[in-house]
Residue, then its C-alpha position, 0 to 999 in steps of 0.5 A: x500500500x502506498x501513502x498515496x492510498x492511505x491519505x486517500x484513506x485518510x481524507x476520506x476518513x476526514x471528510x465523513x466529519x463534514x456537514x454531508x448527507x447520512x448516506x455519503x457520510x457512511x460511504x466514505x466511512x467504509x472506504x476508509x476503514x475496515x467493518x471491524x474497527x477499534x476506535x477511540x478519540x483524545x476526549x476518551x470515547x471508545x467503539x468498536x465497529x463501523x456502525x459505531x463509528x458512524x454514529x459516533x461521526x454523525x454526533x459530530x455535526x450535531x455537536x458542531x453544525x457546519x464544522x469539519x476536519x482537514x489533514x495539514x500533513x500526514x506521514x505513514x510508515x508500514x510496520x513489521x507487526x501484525x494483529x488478527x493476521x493484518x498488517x498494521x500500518x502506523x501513521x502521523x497525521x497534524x489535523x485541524x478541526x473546523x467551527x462555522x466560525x472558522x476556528x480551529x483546534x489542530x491535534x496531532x495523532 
């Protein structure tokens, strides 16, 4: 896999937060990560699976109408371990979240 291919992943991950319709929102959810996902974000919230995370994505906008993330850099590097028999790959990515009043918190993960 190229970065190429996992920024793509990577943006259209991003992309799901925005203010989209419920069906694109989870189109872009399922190309971007796999049916059996783990997940847990900097504020502590845990899930486990893409519905999930599609609920959880969605809670975004209806805590933060109009808002959305974009990537500001992005690096990925394949590592050598692997978990339920897949490769994992680690990646570093600098994002900002965006308010309709365009302000902006940026995390690193």
């Amino acid at each position: 896999m190229t970065n190429d291919t996992v920024q793509q992943f990577w943006k259209s991950y991003l992309d799901a937060y925005a203010d989209i319709p419920t069906a694109d929102r989870e189109r872009l959810l399922r190309q971007s990560v796999a049916d059996d996902i783990v997940f847990s974000n900097p504020t502590g919230e845990e899930g486990r699976g893409i519905g999930s995370l599609i609920e959880h994505v969605s809670q975004f906008q209806t805590k933060n109408p109009g808002g959305y993330s974009q990537a500001t850099s992005f690096s990925s590097t394949t590592t050598s371990s692997y978990r339920n028999g897949r490769c994992t790959r680690r990646t570093a990515q600098n994002w900002q979240r965006v308010t309709p009043t365009h302000a902006s918190t940026s995390k690193d993960v």
